[in-house]
C-alpha positions as CSV (number, residue, x, y, z in Angstrom):
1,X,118.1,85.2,-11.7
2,X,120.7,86.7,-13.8
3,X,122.7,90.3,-14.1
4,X,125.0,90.6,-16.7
5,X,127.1,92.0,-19.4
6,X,126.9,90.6,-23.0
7,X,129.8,88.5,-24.2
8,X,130.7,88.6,-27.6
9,X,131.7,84.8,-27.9
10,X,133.8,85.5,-30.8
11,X,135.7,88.0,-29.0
12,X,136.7,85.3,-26.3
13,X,140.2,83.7,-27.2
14,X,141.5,83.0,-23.0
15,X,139.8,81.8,-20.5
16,X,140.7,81.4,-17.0
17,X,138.4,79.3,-14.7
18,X,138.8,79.5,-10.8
19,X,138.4,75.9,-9.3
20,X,137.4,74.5,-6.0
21,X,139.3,74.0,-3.3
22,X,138.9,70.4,-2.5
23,X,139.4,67.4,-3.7
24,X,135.5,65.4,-4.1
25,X,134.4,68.9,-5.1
26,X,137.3,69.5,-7.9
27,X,135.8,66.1,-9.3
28,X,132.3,67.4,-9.3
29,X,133.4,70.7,-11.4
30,X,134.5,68.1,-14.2
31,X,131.1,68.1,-16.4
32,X,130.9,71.9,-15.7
33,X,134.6,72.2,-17.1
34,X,133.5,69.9,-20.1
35,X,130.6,72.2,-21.1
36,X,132.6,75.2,-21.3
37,X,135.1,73.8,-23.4
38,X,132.3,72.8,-25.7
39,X,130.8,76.3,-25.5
40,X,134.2,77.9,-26.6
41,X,136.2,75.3,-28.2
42,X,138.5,77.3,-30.1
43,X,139.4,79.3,-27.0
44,X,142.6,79.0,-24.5
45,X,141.3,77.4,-21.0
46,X,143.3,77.4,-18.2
47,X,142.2,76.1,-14.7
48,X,143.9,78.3,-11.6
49,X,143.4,75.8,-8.2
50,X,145.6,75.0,-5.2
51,X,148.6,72.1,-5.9
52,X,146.8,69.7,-3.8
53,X,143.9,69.0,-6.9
54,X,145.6,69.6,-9.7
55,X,146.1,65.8,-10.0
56,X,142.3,65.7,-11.0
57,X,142.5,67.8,-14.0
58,X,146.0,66.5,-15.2
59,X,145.2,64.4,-18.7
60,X,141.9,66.3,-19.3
61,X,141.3,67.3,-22.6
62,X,139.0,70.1,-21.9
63,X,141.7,72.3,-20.0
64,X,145.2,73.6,-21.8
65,X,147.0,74.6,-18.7
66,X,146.7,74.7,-15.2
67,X,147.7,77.2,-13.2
68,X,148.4,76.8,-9.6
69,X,147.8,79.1,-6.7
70,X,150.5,78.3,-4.0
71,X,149.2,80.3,-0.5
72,X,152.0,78.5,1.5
73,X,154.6,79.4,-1.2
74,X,154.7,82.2,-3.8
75,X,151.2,83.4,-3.1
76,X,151.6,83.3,0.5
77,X,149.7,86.7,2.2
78,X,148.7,89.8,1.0
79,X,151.9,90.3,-1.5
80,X,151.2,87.0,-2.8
81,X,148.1,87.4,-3.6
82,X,149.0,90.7,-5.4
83,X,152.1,88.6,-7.1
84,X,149.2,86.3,-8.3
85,X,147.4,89.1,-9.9
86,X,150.1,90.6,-11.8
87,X,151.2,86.8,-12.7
88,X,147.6,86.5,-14.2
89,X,147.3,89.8,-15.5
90,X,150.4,89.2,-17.7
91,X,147.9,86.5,-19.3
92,X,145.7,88.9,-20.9
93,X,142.6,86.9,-20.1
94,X,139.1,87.9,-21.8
95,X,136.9,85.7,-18.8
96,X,137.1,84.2,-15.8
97,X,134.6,81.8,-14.9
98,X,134.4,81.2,-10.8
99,X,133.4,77.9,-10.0
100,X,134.8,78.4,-6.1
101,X,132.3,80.4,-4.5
102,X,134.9,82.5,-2.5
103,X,135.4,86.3,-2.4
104,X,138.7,85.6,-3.0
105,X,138.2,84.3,-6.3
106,X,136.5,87.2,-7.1
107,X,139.0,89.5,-6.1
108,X,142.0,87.5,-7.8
109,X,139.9,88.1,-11.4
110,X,139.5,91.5,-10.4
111,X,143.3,91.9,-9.6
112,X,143.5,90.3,-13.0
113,X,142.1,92.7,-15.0
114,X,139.7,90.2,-16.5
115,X,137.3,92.1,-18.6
116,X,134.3,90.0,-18.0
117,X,133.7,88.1,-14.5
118,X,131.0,85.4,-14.2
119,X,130.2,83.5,-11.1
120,X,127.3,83.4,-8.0
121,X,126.7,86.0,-5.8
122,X,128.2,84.4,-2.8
123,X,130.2,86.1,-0.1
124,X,129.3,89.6,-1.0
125,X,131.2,89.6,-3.6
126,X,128.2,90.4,-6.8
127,X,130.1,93.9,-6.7
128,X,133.1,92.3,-8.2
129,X,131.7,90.4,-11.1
130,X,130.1,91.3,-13.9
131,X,128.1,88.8,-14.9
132,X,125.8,87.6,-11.3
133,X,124.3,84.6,-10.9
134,X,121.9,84.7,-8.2
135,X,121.8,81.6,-6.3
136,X,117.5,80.5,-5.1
137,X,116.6,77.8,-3.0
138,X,116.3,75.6,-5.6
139,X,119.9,75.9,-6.8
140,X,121.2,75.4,-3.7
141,X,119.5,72.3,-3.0
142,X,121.2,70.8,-5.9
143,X,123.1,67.7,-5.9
144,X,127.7,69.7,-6.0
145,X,127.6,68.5,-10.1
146,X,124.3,70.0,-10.8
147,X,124.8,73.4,-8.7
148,X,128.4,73.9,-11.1
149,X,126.3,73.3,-14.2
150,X,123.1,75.6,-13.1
151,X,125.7,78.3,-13.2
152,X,126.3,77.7,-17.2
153,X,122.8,77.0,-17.7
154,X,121.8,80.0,-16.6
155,X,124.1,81.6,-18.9
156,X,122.4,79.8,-21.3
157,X,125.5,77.9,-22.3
158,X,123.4,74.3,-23.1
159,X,125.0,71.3,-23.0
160,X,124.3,67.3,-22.5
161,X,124.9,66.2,-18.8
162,X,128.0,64.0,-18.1
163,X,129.3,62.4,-15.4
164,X,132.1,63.4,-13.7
165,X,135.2,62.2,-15.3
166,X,139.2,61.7,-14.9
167,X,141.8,61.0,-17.1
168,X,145.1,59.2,-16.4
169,X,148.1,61.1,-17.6
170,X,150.8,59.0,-19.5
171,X,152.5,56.6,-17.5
172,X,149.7,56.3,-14.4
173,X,148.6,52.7,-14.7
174,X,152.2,51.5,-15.4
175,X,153.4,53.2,-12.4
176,X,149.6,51.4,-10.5
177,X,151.1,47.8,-12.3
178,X,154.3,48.4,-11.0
179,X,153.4,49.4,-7.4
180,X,151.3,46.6,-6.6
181,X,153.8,44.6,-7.9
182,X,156.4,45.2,-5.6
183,X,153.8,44.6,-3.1
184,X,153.0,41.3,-4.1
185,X,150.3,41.5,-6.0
186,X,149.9,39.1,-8.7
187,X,148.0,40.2,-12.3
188,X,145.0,37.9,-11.5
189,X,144.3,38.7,-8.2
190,X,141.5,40.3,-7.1
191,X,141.7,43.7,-4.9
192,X,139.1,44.9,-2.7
193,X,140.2,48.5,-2.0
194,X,139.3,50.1,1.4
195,X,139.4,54.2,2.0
196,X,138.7,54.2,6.2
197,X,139.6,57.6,7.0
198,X,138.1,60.9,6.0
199,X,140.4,64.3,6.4
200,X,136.9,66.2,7.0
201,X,136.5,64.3,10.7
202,X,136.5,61.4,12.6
203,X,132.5,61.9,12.2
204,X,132.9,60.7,8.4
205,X,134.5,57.4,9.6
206,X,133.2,54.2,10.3
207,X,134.5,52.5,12.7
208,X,137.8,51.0,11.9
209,X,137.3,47.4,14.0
210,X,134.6,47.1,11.3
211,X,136.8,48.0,8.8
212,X,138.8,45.0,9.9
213,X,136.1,42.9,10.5
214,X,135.0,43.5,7.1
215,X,138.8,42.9,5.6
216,X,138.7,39.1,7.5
217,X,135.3,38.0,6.0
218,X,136.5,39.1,2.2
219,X,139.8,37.5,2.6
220,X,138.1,34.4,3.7
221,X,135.0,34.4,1.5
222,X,136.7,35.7,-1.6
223,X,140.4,35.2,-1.3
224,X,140.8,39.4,-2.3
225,X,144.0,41.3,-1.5
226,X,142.8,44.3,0.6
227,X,144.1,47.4,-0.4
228,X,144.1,50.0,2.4
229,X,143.9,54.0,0.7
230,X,144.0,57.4,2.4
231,X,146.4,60.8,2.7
232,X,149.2,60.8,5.5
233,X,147.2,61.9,7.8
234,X,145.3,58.7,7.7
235,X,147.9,56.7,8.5
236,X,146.7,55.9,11.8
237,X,143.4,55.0,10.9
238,X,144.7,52.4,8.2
239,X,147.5,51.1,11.0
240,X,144.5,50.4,13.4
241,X,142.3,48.5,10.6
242,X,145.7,46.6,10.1
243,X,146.3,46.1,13.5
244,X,142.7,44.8,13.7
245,X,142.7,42.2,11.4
246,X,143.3,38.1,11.2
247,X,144.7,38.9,7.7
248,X,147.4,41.5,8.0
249,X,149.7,39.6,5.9
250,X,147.0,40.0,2.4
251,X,146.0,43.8,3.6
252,X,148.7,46.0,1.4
253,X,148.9,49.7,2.9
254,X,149.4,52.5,0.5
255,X,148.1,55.3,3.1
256,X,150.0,58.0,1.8
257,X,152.2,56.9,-0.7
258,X,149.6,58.0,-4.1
259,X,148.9,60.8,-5.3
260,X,146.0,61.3,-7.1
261,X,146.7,60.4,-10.5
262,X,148.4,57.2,-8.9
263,X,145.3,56.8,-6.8
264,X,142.7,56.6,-10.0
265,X,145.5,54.2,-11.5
266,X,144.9,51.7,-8.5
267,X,141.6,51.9,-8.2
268,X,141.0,51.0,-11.9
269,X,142.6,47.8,-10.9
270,X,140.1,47.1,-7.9
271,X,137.3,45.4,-8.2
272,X,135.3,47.3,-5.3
273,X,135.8,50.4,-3.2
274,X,134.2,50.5,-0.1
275,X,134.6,54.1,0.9
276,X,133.8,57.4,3.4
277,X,132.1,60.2,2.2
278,X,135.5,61.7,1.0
279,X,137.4,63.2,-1.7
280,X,138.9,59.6,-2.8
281,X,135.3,57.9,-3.3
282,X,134.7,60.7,-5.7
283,X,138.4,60.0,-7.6
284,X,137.0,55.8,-7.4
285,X,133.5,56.7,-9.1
286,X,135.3,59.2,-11.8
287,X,137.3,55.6,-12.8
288,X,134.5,53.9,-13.3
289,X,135.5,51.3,-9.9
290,X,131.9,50.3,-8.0
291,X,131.9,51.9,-5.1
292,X,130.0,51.2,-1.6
293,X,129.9,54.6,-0.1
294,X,129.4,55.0,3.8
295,X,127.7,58.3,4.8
296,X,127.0,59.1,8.4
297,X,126.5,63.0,9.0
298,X,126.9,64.3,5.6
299,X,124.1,64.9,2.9
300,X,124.4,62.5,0.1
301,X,121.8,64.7,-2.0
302,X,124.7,67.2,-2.2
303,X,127.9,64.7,-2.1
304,X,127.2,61.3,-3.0
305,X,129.2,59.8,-5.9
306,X,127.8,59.8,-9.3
307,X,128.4,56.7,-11.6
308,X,128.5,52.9,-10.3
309,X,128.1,52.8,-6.4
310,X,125.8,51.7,-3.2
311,X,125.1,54.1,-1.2
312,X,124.8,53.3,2.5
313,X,122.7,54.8,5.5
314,X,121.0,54.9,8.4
315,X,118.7,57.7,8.8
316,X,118.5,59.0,12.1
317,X,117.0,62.4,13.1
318,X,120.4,63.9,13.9
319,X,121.6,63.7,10.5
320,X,122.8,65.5,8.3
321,X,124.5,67.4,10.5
322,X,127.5,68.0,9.0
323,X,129.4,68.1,12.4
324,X,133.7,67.0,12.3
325,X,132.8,65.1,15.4
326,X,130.0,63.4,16.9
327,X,128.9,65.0,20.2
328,X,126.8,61.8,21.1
329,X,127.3,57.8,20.0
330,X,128.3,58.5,16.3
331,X,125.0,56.3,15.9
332,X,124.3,57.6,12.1
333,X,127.5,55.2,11.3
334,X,127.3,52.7,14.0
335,X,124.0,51.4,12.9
336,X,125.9,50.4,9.5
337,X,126.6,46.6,10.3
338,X,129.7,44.8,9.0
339,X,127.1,42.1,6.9
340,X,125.4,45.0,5.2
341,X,128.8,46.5,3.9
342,X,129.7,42.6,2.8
343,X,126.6,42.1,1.4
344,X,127.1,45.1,-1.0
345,X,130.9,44.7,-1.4
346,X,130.1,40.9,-2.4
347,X,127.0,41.9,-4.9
348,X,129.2,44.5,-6.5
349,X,132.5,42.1,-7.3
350,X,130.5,39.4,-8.5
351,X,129.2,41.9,-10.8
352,X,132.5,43.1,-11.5
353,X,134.0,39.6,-12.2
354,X,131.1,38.4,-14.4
355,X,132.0,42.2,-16.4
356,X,135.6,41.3,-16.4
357,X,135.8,38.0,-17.6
């Protein structure tokens, strides 16, 4: 269902798009954002989001500038916000398109002065936009790429459906070569990369002894280097997998020293990714790396990767429940066995190799 004012496409020369918030998510708007620079290819796009995704648009060749909405800096509180809406306004944009389903959004196009406003009709905020898309229960049962794209479709902007996708800016896999040099890695060696925390909650996680566990049997089986990923706040999540281990000396730590360009860089190196549900399984399948994603309480028909991956989990009849932290025995991820993970990482990288050479 659909309110909305007519756009003269012709008429539409800048275009500002408000992105999502997270990580996973910002890589799931990445079809939607090549569709609307298809619809209006002639037009100026630029992306407004927070600093900590900007490294997932940066190389794309759908978006001319991105923007950046600082809430701890410049934009910081009500006069911030206001600073942001006289910074936009000074853009002279003819349509925002909201991705982010936030009254906020809303309210920073309005503050804009953005002649035409397109987005859901989430938070209250319909009175704000003048072009509403009315979310059914149909559309919100869709899989985070699909719901993004339902928006444009029911604009009837048409398009063909993509996967999401990220590009490397200049200089990313030199600086990845160069990294796992001066860790020791040599050019032929094999890497097994390992994501085993989750910023969400410790509910996401598997347990890190099985991380380990799983570390010592790939060393041993398949000679890999294991390549331990993750923000700072994971650091002591990766320290404990380390700590865990028989192999310390061939697991490499990079828990908080990527960013995420630098991230996709190493991963396009790896032959596997055994990952969380997180933000950094979605950066590994928008590379093209197979992934083995773990899900415990969260819904993979909203959030699993889309591209080359195994999807793991153990149904049980308290999940999804979308819960930081497990209030009972975290069984949902505890049922997921050290051989299963092996058996898929092992499947995958003989895949891989037989692919690569």
């Amino acid at each position: 269902m659909i309110e909305r004012r007519v756009i003269d496409s012709d008429r539409i020369h800048r275009i500002l798009i408000l992105g999502v918030n997270w990580v996973g998510d910002a890589v799931m708007t990445t079809p939607a954002i090549a569709r609307i620079r298809k619809t209006f290819p002639r037009a100026e796009i630029s992306l407004l989001v927070k600093p900590w995704v900007k490294g997932v648009f940066e190389g794309s060749p759908h978006i001319d500038e991105i923007l950046l909405y600082d809430r701890e800096g410049p934009h910081r509180g009500v006069s911030g916000l206001l600073r942001l809406g006289h910074e936009l306004r000074g853009r002279r944009f003819d349509l925002a398109i909201l991705l982010q389903n936030a009254f906020e959004a809303a309210l920073i196009a309005v503050l804009a002065r953005i002649p035409h406003r397109i987005g859901y009709e989430t938070q209250g905020r319909g009175f704000l936009l003048t072009t509403v898309v009315v979310r059914d229960r149909s559309t919100r049962g869709l899989h985070h790429v699909g719901y993004y794209q339902a928006l444009l479709d029911a604009l009837g902007w048409s398009g063909e459906e993509r996967d999401p996708a990220l590009y490397l800016s200049s200089g990313a896999e030199d600086k990845a070569g160069a990294l796992l040099e001066r860790e020791g890695v040599r050019s032929e060696e094999a890497i097994v990369a390992f994501n085993p925390g989750a910023t969400y909650g410790s509910a996401k996680r598997w347990p890190a002894d099985r991380y380990a566990a799983l570390a010592d049997r790939l060393v041993e089986s398949l000679g890999v280097r294991v390549l331990l990923t993750g923000v700072q706040a994971d650091g002591p999540v990766t320290k404990e997998v380390q700590s865990l281990t028989r192999h310390a000396h061939r697991i490499i730590d990079l828990t908080g020293r990527t960013n995420i360009q630098l991230l996709a860089a190493v991963l396009k190196r790896c032959a596997v990714f055994v990952t969380n549900d997180t933000g950094a399984m979605h950066i590994g399948a928008a590379t093209g790396v197979p992934v083995v994603a773990i899900f415990g309480p969260t819904d993979p028909k909203a959030t699993s990767p889309v591209g080359r991956h195994v999807l793991l989990r153990h149904p049980v009849p308290c999940s999804p429940c979308l819960l930081r932290e497990c209030p009972i025995d975290h069984r949902c991820m505890n049922h997921i066995s050290v051989d299963e993970v092996f058996s898929s990482v092992v499947d995958n990288y003989d895949k891989q190799v037989k692919v690569t050479h």
